[in-house]
Structure formats: structure tokens, C-alpha cells
PAVEXNU-728850 format. One record per residue: x, y, z of N, C-alpha, C, O, CB in turn. Coordinates in steps of 0.001 Angstrom, whole numbers, plus 500000, padded with zeros to 6 digits. Glycine has a CB too. Example, Ala and Ser with C-alpha at 12.3 -4.5 7.8 and 13.67 -1.06 7.14 Angstrom:
<pafis>
{pafi {513190,494310,507800},{512300,495500,507800},{513200,496700,507800},{514236,496681,508465},{511308,495527,509046}} {pafi {512850,497750,507080},{513670,498940,507140},{512900,500030,507870},{513409,501138,508039},{514084,499402,505725}} 
</pafis>
This chain:
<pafis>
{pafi {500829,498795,500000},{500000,500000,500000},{500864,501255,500000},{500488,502240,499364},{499062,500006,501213}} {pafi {501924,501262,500637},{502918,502497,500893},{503786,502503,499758},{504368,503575,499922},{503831,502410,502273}} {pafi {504234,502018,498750},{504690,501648,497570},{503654,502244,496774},{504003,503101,495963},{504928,500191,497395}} {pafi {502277,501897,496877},{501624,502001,495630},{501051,504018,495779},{500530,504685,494885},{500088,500498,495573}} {pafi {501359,504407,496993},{501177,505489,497575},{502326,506099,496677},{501911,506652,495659},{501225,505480,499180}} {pafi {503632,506100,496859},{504599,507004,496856},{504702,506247,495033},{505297,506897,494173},{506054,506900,498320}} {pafi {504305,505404,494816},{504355,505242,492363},{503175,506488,492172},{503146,506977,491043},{503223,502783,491148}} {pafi {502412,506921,492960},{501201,507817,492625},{501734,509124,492941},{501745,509974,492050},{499805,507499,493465}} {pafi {502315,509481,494453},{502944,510487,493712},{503890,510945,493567},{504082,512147,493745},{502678,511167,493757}} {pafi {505029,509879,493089},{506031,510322,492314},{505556,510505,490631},{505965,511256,489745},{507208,509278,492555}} {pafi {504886,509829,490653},{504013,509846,488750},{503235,511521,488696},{503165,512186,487663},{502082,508116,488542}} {pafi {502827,511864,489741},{501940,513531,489347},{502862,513980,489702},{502888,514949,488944},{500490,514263,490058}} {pafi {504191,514122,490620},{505474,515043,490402},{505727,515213,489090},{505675,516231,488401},{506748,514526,490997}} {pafi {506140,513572,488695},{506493,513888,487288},{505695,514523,486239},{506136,515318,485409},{506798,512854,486778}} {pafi {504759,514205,486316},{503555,515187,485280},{503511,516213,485933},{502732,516916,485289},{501902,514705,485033}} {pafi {503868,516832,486885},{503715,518197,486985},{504776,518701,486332},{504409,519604,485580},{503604,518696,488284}} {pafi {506100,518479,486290},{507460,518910,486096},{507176,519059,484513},{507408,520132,483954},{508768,517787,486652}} {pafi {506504,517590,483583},{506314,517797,482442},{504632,517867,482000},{503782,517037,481681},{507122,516807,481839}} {pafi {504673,519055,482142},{502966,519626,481422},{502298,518841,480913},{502741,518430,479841},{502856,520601,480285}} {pafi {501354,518427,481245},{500264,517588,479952},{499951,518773,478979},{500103,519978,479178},{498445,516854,480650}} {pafi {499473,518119,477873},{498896,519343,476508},{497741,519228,476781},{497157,518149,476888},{499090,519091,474723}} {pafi {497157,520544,476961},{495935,521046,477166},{495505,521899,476046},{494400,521866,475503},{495903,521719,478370}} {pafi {496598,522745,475731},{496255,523952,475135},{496314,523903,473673},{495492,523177,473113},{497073,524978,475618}} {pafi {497204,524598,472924},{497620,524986,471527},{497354,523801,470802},{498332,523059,470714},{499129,525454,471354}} {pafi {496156,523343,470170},{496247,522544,469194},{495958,520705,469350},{495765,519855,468481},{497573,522929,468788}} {pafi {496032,520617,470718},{495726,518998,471197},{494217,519006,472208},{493561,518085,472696},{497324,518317,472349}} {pafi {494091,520190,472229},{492394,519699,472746},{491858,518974,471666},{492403,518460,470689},{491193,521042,473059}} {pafi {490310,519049,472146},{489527,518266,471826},{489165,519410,470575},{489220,520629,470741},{488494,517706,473009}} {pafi {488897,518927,469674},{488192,519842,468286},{486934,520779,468890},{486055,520337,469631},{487393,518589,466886}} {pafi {487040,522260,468384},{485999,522974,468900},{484501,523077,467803},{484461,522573,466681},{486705,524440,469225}} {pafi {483791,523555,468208},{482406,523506,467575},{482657,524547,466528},{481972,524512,465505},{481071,523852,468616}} {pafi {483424,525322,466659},{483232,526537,465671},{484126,526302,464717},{484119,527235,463915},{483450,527975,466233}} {pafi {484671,525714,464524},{485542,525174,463201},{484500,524681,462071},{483385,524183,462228},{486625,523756,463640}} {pafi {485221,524979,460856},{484185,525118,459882},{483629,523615,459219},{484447,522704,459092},{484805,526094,458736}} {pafi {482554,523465,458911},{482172,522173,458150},{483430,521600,457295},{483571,520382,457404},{480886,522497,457105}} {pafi {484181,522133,456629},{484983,521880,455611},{486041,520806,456986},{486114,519622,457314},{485706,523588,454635}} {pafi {486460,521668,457261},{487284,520929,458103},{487143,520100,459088},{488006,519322,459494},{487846,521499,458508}} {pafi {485885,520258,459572},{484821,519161,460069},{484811,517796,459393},{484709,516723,459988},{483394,519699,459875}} {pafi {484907,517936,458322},{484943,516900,457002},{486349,516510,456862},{486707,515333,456897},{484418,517602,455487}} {pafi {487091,517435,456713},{488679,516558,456594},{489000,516161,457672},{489937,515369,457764},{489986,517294,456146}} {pafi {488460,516505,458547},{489206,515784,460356},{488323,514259,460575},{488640,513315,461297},{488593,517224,462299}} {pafi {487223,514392,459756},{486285,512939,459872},{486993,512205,459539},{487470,511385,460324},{485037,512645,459118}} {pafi {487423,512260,457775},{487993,511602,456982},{489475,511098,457455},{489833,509922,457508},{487929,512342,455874}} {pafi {490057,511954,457701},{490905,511913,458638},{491048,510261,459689},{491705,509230,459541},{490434,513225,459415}} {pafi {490159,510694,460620},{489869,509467,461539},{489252,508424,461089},{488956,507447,461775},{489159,509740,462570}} {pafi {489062,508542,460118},{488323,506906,459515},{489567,506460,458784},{489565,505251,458552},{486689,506969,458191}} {pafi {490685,507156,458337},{491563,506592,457852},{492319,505876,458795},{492501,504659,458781},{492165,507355,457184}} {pafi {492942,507035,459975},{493561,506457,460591},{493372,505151,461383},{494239,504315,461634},{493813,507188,461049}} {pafi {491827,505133,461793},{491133,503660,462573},{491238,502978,462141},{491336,501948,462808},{490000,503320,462884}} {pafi {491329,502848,460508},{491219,501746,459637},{492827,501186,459397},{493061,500052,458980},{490417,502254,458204}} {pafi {493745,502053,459692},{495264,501808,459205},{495464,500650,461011},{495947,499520,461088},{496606,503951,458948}} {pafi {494961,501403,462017},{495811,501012,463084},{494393,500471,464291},{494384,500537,465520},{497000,502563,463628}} {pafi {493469,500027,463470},{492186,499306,464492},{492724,498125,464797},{491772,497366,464977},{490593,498986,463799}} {pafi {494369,497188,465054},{494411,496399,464926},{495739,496743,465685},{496639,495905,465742},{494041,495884,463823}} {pafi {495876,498147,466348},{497067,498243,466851},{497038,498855,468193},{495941,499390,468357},{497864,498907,465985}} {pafi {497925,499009,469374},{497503,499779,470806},{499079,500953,470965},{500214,500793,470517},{497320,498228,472528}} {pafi {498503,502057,471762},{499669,502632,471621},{499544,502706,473251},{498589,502928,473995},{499847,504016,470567}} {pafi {500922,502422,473479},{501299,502150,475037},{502491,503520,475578},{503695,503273,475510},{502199,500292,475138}} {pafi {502162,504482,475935},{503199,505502,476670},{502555,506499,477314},{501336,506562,477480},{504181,506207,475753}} {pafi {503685,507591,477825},{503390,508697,478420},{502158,510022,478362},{500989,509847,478019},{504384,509046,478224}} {pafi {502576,510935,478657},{501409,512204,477976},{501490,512040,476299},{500467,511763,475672},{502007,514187,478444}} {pafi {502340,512166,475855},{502854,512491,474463},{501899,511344,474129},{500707,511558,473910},{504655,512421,474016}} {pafi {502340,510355,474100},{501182,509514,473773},{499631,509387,473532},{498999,509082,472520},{501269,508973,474393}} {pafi {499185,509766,474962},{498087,510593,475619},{496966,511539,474796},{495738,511624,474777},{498829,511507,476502}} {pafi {498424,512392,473932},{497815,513269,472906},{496881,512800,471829},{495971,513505,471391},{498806,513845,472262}} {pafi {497146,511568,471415},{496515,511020,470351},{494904,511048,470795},{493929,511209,470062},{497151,509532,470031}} {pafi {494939,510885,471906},{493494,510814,472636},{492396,511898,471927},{491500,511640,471122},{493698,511253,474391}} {pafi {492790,513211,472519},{492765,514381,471937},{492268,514957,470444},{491357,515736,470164},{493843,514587,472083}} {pafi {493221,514267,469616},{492983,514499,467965},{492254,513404,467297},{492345,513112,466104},{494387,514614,467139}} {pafi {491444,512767,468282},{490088,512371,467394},{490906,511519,466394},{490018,511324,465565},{489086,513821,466568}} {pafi {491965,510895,465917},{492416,510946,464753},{492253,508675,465286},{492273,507901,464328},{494285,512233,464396}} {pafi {492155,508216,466388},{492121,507135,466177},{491284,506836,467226},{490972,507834,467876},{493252,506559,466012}} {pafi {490664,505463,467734},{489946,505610,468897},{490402,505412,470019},{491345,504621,469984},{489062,505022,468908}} {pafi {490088,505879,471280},{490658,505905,472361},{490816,504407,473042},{491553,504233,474012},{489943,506856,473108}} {pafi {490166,503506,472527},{490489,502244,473105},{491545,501459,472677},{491705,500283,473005},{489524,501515,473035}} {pafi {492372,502194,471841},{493647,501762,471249},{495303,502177,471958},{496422,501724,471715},{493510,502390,469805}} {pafi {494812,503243,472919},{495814,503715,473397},{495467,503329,475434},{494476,503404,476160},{495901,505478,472698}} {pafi {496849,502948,475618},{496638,502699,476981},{498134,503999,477098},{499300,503843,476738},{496759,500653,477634}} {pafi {497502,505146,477704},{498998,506054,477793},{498186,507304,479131},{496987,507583,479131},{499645,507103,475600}} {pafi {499278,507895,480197},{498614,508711,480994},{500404,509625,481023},{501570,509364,480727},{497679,507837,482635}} {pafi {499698,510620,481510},{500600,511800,481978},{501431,511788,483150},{501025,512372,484154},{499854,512867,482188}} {pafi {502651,511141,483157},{503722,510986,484492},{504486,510042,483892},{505711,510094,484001},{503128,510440,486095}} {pafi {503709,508808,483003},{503694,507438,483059},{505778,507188,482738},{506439,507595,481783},{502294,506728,481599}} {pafi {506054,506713,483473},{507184,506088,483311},{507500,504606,482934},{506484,503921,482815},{507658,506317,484285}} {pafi {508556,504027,482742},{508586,502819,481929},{508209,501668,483600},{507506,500657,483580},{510530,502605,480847}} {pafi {508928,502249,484865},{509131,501118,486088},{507575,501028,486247},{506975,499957,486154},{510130,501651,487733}} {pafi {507015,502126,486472},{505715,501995,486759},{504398,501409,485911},{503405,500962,486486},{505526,503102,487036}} {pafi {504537,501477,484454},{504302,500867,483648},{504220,498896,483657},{503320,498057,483654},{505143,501546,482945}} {pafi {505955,498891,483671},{505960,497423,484228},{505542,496407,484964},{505443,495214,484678},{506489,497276,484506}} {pafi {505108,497469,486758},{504245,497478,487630},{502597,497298,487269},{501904,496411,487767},{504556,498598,488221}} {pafi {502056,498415,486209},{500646,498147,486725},{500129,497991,485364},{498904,498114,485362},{499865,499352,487707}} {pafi {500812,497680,483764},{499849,498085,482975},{500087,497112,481969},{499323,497317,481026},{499859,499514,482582}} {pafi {501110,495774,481711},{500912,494721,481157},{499637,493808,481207},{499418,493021,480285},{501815,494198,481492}} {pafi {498984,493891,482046},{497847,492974,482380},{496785,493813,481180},{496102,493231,480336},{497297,493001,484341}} {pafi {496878,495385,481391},{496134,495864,480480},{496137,495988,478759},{495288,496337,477938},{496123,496816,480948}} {pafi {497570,495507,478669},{497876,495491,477514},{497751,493501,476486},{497632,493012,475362},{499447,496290,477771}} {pafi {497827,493301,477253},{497808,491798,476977},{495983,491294,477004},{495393,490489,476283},{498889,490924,478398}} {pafi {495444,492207,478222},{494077,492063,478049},{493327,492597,476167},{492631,491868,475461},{493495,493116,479457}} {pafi {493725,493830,475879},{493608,494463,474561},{494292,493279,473524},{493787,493272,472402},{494463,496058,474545}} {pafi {495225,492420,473733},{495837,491731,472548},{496049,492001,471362},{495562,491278,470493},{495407,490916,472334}} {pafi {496890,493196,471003},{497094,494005,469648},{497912,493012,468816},{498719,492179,469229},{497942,495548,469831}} {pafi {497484,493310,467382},{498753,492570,466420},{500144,493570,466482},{501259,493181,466137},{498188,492435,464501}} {pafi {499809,495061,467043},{500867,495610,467188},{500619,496593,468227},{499574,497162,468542},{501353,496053,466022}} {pafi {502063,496695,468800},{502446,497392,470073},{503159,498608,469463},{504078,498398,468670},{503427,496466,471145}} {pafi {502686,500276,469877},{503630,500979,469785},{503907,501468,471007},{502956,501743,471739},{503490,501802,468916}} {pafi {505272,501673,471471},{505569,501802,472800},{506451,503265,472804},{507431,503411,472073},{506394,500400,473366}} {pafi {505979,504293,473703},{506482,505376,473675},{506827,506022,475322},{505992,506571,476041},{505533,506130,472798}} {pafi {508276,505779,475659},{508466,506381,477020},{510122,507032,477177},{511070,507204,476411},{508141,505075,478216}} {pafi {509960,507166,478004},{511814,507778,477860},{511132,509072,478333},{511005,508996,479555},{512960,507879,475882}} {pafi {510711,510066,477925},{510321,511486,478158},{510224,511916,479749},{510856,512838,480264},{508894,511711,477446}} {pafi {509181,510939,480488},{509861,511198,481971},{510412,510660,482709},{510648,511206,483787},{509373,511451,482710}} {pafi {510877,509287,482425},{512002,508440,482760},{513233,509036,483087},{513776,508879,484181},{512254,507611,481775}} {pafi {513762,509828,482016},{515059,511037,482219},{514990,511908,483312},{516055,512022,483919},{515166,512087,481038}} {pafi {513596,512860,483939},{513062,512992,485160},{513551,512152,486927},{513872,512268,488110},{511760,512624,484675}} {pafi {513319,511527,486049},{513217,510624,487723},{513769,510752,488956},{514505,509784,489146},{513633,509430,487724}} {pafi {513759,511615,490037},{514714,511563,490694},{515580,510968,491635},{516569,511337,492269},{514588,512048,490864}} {pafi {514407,509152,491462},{514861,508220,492707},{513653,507283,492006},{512697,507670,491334},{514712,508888,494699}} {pafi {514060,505793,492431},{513276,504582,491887},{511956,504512,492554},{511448,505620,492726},{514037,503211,492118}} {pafi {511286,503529,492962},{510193,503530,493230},{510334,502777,494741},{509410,502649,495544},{509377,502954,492086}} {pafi {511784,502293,494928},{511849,502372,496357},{512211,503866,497327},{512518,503889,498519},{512888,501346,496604}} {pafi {512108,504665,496691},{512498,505751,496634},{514093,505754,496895},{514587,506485,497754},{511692,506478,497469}} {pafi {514805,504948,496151},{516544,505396,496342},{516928,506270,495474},{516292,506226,494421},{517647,504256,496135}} {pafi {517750,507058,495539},{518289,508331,494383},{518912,507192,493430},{519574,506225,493809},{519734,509792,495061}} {pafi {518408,507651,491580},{518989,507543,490741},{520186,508038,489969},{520175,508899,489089},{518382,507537,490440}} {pafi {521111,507435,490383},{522484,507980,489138},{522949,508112,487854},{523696,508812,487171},{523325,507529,489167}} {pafi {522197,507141,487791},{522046,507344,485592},{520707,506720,485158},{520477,505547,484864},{523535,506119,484365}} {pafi {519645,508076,485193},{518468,507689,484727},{518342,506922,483386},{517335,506287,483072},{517772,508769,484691}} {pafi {519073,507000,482885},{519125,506594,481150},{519512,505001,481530},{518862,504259,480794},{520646,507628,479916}} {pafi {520407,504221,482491},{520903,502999,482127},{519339,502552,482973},{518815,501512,482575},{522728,502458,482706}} {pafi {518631,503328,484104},{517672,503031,485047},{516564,502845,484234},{515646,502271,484821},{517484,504025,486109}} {pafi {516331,503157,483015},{514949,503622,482379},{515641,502072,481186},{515056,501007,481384},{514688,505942,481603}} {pafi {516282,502063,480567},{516499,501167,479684},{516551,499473,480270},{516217,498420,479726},{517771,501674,479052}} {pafi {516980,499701,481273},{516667,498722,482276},{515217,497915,481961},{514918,496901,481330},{516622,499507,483697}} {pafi {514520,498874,482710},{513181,498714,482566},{512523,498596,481364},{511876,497562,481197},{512675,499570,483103}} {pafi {512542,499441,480468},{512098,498755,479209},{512674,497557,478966},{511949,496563,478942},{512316,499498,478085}} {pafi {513474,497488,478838},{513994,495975,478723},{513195,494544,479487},{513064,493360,479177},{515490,496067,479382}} {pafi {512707,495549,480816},{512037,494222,481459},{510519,494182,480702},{509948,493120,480458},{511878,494353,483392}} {pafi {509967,495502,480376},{508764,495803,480086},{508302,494919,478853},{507242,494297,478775},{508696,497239,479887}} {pafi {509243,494983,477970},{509037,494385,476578},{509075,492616,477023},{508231,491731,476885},{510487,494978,475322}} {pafi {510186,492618,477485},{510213,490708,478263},{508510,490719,478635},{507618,490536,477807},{511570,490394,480399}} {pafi {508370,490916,479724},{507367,490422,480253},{505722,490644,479200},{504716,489953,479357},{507453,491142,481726}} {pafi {505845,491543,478390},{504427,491697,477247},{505147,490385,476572},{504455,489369,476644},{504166,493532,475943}} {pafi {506142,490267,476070},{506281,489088,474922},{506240,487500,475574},{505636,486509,475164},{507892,489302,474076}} {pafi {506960,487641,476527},{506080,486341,477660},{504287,486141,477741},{503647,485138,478054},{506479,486855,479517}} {pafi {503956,487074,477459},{502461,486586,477631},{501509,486927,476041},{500339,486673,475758},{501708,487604,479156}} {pafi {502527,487547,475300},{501804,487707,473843},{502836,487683,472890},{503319,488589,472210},{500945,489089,473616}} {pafi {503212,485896,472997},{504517,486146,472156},{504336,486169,470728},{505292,485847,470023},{505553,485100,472406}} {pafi {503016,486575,470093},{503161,486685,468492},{502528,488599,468122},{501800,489098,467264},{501824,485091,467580}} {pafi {503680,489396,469882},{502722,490682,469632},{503759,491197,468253},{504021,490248,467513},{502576,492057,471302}} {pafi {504086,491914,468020},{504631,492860,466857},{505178,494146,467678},{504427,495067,467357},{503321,493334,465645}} {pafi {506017,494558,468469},{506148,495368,468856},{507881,496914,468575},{509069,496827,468267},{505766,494579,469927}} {pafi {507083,497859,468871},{507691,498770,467754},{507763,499744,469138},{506799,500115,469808},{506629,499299,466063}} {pafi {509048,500015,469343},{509472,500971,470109},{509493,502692,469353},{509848,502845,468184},{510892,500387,470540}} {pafi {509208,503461,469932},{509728,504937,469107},{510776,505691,470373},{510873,505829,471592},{508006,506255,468627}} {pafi {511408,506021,469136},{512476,507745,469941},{511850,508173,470541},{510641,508060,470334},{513021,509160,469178}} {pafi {512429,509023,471796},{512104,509921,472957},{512471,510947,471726},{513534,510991,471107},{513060,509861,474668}} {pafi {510692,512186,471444},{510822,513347,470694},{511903,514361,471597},{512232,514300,472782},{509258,514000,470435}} {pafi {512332,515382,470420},{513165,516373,470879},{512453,517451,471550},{511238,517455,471356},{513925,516869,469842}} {pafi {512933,518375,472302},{512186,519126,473419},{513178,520398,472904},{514307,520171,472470},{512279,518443,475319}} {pafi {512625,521746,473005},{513028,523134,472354},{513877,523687,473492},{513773,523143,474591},{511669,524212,471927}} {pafi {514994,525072,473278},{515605,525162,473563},{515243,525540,475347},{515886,525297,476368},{516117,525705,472608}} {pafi {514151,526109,475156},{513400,526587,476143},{512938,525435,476900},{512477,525872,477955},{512351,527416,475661}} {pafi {512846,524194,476858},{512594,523194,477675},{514119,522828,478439},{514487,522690,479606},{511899,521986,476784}} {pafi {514821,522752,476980},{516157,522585,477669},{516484,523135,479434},{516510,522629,480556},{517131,523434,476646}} {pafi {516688,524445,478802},{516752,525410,479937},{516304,524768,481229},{517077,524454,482134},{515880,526650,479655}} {pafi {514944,524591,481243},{514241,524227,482471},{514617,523183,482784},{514575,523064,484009},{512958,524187,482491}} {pafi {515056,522144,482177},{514992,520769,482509},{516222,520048,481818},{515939,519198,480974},{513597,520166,482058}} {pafi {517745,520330,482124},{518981,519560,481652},{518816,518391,481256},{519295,517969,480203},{519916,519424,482516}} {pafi {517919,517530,482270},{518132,516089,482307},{517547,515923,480691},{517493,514775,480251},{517209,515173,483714}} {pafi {517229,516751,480050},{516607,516485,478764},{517679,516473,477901},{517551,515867,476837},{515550,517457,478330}} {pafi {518761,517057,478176},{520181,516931,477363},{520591,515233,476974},{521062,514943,475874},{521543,517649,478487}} {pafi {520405,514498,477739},{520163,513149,477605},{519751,512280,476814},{520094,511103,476928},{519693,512932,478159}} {pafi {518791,512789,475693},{517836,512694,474916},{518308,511666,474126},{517914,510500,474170},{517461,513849,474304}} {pafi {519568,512336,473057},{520577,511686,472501},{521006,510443,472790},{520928,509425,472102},{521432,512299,472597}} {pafi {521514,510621,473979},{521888,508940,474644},{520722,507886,474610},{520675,506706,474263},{522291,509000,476412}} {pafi {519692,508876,475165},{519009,507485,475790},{518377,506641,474628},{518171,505428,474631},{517712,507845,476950}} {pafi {518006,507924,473222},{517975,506733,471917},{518559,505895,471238},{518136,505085,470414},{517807,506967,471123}} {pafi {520133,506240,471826},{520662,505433,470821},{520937,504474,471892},{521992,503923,471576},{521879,505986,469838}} {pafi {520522,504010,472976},{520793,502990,473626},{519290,502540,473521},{519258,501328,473309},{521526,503206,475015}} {pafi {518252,502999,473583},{517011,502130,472786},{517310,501812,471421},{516132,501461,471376},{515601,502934,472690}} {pafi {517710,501607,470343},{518353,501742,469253},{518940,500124,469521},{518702,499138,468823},{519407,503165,469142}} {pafi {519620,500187,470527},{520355,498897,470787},{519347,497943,471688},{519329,496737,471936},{521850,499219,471614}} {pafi {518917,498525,471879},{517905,497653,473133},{516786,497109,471839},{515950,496206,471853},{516880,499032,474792}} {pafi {517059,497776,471098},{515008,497133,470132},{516077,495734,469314},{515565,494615,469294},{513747,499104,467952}} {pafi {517435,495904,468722},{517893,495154,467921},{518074,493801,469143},{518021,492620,468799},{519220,495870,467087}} {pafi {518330,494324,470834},{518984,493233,471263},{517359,491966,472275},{517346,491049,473097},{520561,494091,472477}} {pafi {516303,492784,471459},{515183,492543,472377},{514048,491786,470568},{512971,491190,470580},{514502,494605,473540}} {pafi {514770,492113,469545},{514621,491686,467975},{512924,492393,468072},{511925,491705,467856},{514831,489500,467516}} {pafi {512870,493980,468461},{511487,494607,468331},{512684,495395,466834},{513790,495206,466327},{510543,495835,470139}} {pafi {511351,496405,466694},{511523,497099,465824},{511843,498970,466436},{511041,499541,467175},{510251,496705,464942}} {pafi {512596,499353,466138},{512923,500938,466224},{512776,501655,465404},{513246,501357,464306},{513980,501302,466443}} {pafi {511972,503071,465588},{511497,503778,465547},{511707,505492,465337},{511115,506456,465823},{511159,503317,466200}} {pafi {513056,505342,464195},{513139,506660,464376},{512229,507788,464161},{511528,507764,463150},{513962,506883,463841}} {pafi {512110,509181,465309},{511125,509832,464533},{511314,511273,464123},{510428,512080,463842},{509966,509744,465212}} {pafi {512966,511503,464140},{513891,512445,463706},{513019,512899,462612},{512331,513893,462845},{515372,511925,463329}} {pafi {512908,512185,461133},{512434,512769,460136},{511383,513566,460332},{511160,514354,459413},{512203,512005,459324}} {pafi {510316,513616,461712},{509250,514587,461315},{510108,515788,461916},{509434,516787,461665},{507562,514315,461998}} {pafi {511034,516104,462452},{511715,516976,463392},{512292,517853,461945},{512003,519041,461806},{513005,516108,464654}} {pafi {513256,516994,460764},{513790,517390,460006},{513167,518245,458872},{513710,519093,458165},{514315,516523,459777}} {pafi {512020,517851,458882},{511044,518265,457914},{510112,519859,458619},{510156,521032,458247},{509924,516713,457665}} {pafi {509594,519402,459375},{508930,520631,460019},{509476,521251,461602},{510058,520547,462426},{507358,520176,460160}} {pafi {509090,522935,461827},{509967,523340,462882},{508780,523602,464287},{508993,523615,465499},{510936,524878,462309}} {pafi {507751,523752,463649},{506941,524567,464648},{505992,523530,464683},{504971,523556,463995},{506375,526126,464256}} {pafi {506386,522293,465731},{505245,521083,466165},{505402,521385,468027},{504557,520860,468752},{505901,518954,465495}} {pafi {506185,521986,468468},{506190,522193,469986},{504834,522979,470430},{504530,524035,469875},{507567,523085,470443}} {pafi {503999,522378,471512},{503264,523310,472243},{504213,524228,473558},{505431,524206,473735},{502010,522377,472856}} {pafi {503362,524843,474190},{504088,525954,474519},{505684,525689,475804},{506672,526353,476116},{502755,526966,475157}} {pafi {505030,524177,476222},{505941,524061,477020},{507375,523425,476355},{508346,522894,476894},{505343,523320,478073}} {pafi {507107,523678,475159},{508555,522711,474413},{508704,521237,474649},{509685,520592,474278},{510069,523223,475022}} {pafi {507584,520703,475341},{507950,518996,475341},{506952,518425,474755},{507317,517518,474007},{508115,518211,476772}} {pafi {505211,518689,474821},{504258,518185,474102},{503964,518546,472692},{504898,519144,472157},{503311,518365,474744}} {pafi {503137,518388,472097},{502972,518630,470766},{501585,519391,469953},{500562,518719,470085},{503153,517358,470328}} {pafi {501453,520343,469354},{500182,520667,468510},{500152,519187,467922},{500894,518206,467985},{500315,522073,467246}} {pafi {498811,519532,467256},{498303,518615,466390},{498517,518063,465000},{497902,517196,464380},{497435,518911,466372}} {pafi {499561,518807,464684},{500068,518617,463030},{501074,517653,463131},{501605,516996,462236},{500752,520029,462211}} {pafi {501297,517655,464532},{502297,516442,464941},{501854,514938,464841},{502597,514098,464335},{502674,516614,466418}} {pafi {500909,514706,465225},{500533,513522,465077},{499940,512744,463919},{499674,511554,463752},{499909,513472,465857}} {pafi {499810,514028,463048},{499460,513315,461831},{500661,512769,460825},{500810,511873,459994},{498581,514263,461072}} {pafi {501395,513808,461381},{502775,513243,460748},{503278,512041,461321},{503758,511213,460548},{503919,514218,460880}} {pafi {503248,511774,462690},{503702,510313,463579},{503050,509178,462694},{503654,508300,462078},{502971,510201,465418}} {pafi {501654,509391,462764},{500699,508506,462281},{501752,507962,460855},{502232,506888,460493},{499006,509388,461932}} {pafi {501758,509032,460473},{502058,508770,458761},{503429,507884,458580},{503574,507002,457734},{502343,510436,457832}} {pafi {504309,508257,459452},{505282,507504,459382},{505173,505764,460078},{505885,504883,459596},{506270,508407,460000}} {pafi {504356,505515,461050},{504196,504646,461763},{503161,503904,461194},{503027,502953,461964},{504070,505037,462930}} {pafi {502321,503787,460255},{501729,503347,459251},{502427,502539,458021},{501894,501863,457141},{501173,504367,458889}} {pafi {503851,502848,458263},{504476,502083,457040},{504899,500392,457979},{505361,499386,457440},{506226,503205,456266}} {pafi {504561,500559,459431},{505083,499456,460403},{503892,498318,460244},{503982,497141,460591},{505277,500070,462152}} {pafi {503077,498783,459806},{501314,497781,459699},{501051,497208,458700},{500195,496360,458447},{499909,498532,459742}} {pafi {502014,497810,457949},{501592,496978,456096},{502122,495685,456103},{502008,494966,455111},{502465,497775,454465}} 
</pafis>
């Protein structure tokens, strides 16, 4: 009980430290937007349901967002705001194995780098080997109980200069992908770079520099759609 006390709130520390998206572009669609676009955002979501009704997306806020943009249905995504990979491991395989996807997309690292102590509460010294750790166990234990899942790790997105600032441990970023990078080849998942939407477009940051407007996810979608064919 005192464990499951201090995973609750060390998880809303961490979502406090990193903003959920509320604002610029990841709410919920407003009423006053015009029919036209009413119509391409439909179309929109019937595409996307139809590309990935056969898939679950498992991570953090960022994740979370998809919720938001209408763009797939919400019973496809198991993702909350704090969510780290230890705690994950802890409470949310049962939920994922219950869903039984032909494919797993798995998205964490973002407040893992955060962390300032495990869940016994001991101080962490290298969040990055602490967090890869755990994915490592995370992916074991889903493929132990759904060993014909399909599962597809993605990059921890880049965070603006202005996040930087606030939050060093984000300098990390770098590392901690290219040691997921090694972890998807040494675990035989699939990796996920998602640099190219970074390279292509500049202005996908909402205001806090770590979550995302909405033009973001259509681009994720688009690239992560070539993993389902």
C-alpha cells in the first residue's frame, strides 16, 4: 500500500514537472471550426482507425495526445501523463495483453530522464541505464504473455531550447535513443526513428517545448503506418 502510495505520487510530480497538453492545438476539436474541416478531420479518423484498428499505443502524455485528435479511437491507446517505463511494468501489462494488439507501439523515455529516485524511493544515478533497464524488462514480460505481439518501440521526441533550459536532464535525449536503438535490435522489436518529422517541420512544439500541437501527430501517424503493412 505504501509503495503504491509514493508510484502515485512520484508519477503527478512527474507530470507536473512535464505539462500535459491542454492547450495549443491537442484539445479536443471545437464547435466553431468550419464544416469543411469538420469533414477533413472525419475523413481523417476513419483513415487512421482503419490503418491502426488492429494496433495499441502504450506511453506517456505524448502519447496521451493522440486521445485528443480524434484521429484514432481511444480504446487503442493505453497512455497517461507521468507514466514512466518502472511503473508501467508494475501496473499496465495485464492491460495490455488484456487488449491483445497485432501491434504494440511503445512510447516512454520522456519522463524516465526525470526521475529523481526509483520507486523504492533510492536516488537515481544514471536515469538513462535506470529507464532502459526497465524497458527491457517491460518488453520481456508483454512478449512472455503475447509472444506473436509485433512490437515497435519509438524515439524519445526532441524538446526546444526553452525546455532545455528548464529541465537539463533532457540533454540526455541523445543517449538514451541510441541505447534504445540497441535495446530494440537486442530485444529483435523494431525501432522507431522519429527524427524525420523533426527534420522536415519546425513549429510542432506546444508551449511548454515537450508536448505537441496537432500537426504532429498526423505526421507520427504517417510515418508509423508504414510498420502495419
Amino acid at each position: 500500500m505504501i509503495k503504491k502510495i509514493f508510484i502515485c505520487v512520484l508519477m503527478g510530480a512527474i507530470a507536473l514537472c512535464s505539462v500535459a497538453c491542454v492547450d495549443n492545438g491537442t484539445e479536443k476539436t471545437s464547435n466553431t471550426i468550419t464544416q469543411n474541416t469538420a469533414y477533413k478531420k472525419e475523413s481523417e479518423s476513419r483513415k487512421y482507425e482503419s490503418i491502426f484498428k488492429n494496433s495499441l499505443f502504450f506511453g506517456d502524455s505524448i502519447t496521451e495526445g493522440l486521445n485528443y485528435q480524434e484521429l484514432i479511437d481511444d480504446t487503442n491507446v493505453i497512455a497517461d501523463a507521468g507514466k514512466v517505463t518502472a511503473i508501467a511494468l508494475e501496473d499496465d501489462v495485464d492491460k495490455v495483453v488484456e487488449k491483445n494488439p497485432e501491434h504494440l507501439f511503445m512510447s516512454f523515455g520522456i519522463n524516465d530522464l526525470l526521475m529523481p529516485m526509483d520507486l523504492e524511493g533510492n536516488p537515481i544515478d544514471h536515469p538513462v541505464n535506470y529507464s532502459i533497464d526497465n524497458y527491457s524488462k517491460l518488453i520481456q514480460k508483454v512478449k512472455e504473455k503475447l509472444p506473436n505481439l509485433k512490437i515497435h518501440i519509438l524515439s524519445v521526441t526532441p524538446v526546444t531550447d526553452k525546455a532545455l533550459q528548464e529541465f537539463p536532464q533532457y540533454l540526455h535525449i541523445d543517449e538514451y535513443n541510441l541505447k534504445l536503438k540497441e535495446l530494440a535490435t537486442a530485444e529483435k522489436v523494431e525501432y522507431i526513428d522519429l527524427s524525420p518529422i523533426f527534420d522536415k517541420y519546425t513549429d510542432l512544439h506546444d508551449e511548454d517545448g515537450v508536448h505537441f500541437k496537432a500537426k504532429y501527430y498526423t505526421q507520427l501517424l504517417d510515418i508509423l503506418k508504414i510498420s502495419v503493412k
